[in-house]
MMTF fields as JSON, N, C-alpha, C and O atoms, coordinates in Angstrom:
{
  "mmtfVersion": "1.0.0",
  "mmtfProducer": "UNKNOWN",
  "numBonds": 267,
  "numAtoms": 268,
  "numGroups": 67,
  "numChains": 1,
  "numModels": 1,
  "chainsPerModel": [1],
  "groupsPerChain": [67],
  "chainIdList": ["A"],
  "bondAtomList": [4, 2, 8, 6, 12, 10, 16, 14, 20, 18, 24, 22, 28, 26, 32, 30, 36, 34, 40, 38, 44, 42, 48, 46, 52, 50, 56, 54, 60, 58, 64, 62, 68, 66, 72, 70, 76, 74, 80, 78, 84, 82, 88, 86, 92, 90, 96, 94, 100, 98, 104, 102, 108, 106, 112, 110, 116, 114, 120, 118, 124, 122, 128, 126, 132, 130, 136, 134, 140, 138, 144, 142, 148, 146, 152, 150, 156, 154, 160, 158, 164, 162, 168, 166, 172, 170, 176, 174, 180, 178, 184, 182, 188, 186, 192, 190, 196, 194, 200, 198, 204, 202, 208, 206, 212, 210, 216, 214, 220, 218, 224, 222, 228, 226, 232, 230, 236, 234, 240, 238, 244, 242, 248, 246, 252, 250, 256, 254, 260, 258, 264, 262],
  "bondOrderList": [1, 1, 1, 1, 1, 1, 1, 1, 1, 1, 1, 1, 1, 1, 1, 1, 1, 1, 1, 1, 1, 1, 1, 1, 1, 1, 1, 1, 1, 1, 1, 1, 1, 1, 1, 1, 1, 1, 1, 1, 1, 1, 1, 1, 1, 1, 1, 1, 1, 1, 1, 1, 1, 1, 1, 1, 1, 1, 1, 1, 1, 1, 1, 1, 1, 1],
  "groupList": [{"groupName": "UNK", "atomNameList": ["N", "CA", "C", "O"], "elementList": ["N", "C", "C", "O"], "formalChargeList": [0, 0, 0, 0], "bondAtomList": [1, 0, 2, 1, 3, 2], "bondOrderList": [1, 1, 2], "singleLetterCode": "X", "chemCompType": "L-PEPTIDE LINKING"}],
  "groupTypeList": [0, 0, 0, 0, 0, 0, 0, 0, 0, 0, 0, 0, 0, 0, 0, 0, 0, 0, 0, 0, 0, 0, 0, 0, 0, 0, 0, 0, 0, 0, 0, 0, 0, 0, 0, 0, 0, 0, 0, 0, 0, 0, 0, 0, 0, 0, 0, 0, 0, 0, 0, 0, 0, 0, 0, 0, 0, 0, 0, 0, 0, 0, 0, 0, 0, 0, 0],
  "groupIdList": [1, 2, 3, 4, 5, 6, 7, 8, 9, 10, 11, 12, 13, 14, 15, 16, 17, 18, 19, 20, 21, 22, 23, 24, 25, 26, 27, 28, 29, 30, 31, 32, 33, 34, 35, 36, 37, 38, 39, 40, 41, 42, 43, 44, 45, 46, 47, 48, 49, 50, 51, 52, 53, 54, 55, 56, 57, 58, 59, 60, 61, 62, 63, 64, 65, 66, 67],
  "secStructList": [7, 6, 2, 2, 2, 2, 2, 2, 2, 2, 6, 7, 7, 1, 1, 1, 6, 6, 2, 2, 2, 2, 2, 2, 2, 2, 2, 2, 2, 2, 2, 2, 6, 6, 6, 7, 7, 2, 2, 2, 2, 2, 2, 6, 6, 6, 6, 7, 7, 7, 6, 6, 7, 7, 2, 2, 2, 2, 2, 2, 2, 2, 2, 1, 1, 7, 7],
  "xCoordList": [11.576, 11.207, 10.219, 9.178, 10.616, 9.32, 7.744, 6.809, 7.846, 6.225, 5.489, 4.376, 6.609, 5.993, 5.634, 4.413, 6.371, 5.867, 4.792, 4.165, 4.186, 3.382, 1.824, 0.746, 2.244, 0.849, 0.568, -0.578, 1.644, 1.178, 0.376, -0.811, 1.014, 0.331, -0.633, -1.468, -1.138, -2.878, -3.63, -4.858, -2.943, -3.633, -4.263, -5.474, -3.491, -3.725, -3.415, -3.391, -3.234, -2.586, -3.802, -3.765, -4.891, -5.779, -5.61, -4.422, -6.25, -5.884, -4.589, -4.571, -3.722, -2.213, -2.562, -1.818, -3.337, -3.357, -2.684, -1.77, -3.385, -3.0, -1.711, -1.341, -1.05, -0.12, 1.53, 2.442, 1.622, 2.935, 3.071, 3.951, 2.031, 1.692, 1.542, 2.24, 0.479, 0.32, 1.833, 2.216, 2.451, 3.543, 4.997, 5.67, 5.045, 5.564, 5.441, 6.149, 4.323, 4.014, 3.81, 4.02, 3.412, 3.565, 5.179, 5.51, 6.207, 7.703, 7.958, 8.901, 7.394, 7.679, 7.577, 8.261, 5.97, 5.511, 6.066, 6.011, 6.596, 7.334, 8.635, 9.152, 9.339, 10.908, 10.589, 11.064, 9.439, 9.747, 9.073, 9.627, 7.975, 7.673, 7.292, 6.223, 8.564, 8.168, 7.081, 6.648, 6.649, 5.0, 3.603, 3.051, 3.161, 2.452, 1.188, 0.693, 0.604, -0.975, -1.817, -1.368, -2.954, -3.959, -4.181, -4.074, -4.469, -4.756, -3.854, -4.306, -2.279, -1.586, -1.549, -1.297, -1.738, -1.836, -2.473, -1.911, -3.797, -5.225, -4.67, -4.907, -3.849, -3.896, -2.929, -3.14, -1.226, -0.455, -0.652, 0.227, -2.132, -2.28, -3.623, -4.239, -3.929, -5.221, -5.052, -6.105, -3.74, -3.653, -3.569, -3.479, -3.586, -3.701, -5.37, -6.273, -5.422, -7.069, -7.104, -6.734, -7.669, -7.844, -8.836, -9.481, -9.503, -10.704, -10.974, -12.116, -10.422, -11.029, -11.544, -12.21, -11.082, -11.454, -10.259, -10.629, -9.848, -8.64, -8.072, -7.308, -8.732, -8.13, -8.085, -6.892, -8.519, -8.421, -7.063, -6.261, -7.194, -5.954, -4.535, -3.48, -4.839, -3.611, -2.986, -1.808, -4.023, -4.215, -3.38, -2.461, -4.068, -3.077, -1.668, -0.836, -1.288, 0.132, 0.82, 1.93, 0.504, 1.403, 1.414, 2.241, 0.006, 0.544, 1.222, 1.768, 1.145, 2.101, 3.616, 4.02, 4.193, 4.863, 6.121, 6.999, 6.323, 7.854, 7.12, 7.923, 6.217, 5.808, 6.207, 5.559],
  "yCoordList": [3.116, 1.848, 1.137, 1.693, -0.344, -1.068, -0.586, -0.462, -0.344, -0.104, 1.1, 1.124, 1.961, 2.907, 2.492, 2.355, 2.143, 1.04, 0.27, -0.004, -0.224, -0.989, -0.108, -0.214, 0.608, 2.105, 2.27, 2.107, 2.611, 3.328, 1.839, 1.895, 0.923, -0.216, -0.499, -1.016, -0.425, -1.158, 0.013, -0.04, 1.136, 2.905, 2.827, 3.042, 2.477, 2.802, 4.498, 4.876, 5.345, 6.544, 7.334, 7.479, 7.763, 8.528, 10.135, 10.421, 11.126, 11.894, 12.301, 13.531, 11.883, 11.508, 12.167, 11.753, 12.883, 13.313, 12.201, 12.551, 10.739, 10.344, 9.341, 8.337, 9.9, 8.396, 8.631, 7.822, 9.73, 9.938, 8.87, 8.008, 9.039, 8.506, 6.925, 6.162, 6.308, 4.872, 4.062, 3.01, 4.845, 4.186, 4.23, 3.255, 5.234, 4.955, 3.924, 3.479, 3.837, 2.833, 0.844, -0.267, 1.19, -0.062, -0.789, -1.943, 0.768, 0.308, -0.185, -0.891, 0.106, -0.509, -1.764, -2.67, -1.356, -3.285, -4.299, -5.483, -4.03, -5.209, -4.994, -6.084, -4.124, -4.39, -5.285, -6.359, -5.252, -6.307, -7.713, -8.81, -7.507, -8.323, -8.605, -8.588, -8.834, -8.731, -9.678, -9.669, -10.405, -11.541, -11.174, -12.157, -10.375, -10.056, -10.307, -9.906, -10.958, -11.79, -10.296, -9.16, -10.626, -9.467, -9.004, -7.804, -9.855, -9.476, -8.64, -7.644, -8.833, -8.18, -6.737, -5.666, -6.717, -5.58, -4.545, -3.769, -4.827, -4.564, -3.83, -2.645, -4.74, -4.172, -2.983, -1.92, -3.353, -2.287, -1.398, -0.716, -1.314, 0.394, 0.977, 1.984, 0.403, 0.874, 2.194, 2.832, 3.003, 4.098, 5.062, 6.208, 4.694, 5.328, 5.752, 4.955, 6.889, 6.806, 7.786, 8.955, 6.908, 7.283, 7.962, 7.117, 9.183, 9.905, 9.543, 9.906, 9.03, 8.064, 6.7, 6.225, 6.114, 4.735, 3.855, 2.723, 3.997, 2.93, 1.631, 0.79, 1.757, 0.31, -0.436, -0.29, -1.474, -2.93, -2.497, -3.26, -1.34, -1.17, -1.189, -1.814, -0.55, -0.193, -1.164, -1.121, -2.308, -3.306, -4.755, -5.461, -4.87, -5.519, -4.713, -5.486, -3.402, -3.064, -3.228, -2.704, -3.973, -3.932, -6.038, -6.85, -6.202, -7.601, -8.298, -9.393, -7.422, -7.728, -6.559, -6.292, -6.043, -5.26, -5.965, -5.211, -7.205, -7.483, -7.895, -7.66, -8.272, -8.138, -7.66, -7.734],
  "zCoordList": [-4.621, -4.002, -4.921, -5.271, -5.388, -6.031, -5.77, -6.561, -4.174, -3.509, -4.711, -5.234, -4.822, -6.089, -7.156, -7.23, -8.319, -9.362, -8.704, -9.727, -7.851, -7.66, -7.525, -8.111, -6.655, -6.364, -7.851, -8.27, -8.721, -10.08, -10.973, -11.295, -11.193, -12.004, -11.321, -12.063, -9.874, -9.37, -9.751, -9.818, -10.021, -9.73, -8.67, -8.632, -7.521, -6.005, -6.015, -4.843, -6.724, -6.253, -7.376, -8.598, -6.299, -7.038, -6.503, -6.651, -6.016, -5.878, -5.077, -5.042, -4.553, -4.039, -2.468, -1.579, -2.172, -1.006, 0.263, 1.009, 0.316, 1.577, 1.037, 1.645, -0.387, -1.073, -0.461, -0.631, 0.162, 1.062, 2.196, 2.214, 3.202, 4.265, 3.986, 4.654, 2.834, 2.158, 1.904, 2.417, 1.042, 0.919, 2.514, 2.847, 2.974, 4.127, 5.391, 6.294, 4.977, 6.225, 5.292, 5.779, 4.099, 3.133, 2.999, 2.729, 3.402, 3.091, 4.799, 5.156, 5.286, 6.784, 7.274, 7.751, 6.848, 6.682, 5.544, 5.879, 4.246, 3.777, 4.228, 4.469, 4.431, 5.344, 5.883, 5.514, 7.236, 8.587, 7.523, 7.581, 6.695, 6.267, 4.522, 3.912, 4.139, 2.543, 2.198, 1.046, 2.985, 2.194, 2.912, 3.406, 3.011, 4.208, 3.871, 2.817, 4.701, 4.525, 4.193, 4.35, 3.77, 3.352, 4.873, 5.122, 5.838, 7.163, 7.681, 8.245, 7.625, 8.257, 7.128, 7.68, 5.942, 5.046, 6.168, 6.942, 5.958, 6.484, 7.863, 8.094, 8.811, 10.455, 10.347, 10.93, 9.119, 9.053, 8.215, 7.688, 7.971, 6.592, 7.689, 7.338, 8.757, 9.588, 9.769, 9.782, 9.959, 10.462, 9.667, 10.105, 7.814, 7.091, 6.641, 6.387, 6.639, 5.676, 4.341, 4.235, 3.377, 2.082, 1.628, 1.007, 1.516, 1.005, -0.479, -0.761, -1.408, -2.456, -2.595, -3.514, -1.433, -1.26, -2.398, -2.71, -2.579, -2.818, -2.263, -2.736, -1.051, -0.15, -0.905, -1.172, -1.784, -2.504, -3.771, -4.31, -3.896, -5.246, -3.856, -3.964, -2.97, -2.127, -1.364, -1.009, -1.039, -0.63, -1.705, -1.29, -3.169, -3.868, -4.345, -4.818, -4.306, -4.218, -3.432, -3.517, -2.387, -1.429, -1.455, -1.039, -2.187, -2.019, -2.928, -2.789, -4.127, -5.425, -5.859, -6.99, -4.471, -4.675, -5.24, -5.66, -5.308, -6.113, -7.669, -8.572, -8.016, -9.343, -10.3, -11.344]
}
């Protein structure tokens, strides 16, 4: 899926622990919505949590995933 290429070029994917779960729910939210405001990023990755802090890299991969 692009969403991958995208994790790897922001280096949203630091220790990979939570990057199964990140990208599953990132491919969900651009299916229903391939343009998705930072806000709606933000509400559909809430249920993910990252122990490196990555949000802003994980956050622009998903907003530059056709890039």
């Amino acid at each position: 899926h692009p969403l991958i290429a995208a994790f790897v070029r922001t280096d949203a994917v630091q220790c990979g622990f939570c990057t199964p779960g990140q990208i599953v729910s990132a491919a969900s939210l651009v299916k229903a919505n391939p343009s998705p405001s930072k806000d709606e990023i933000q509400h559909a990755m809430s249920g993910n949590l990252c122990r490196c802090g990555t949000y802003p890299k994980i956050e622009e991969a998903i907003a530059t995933w056709r890039d």
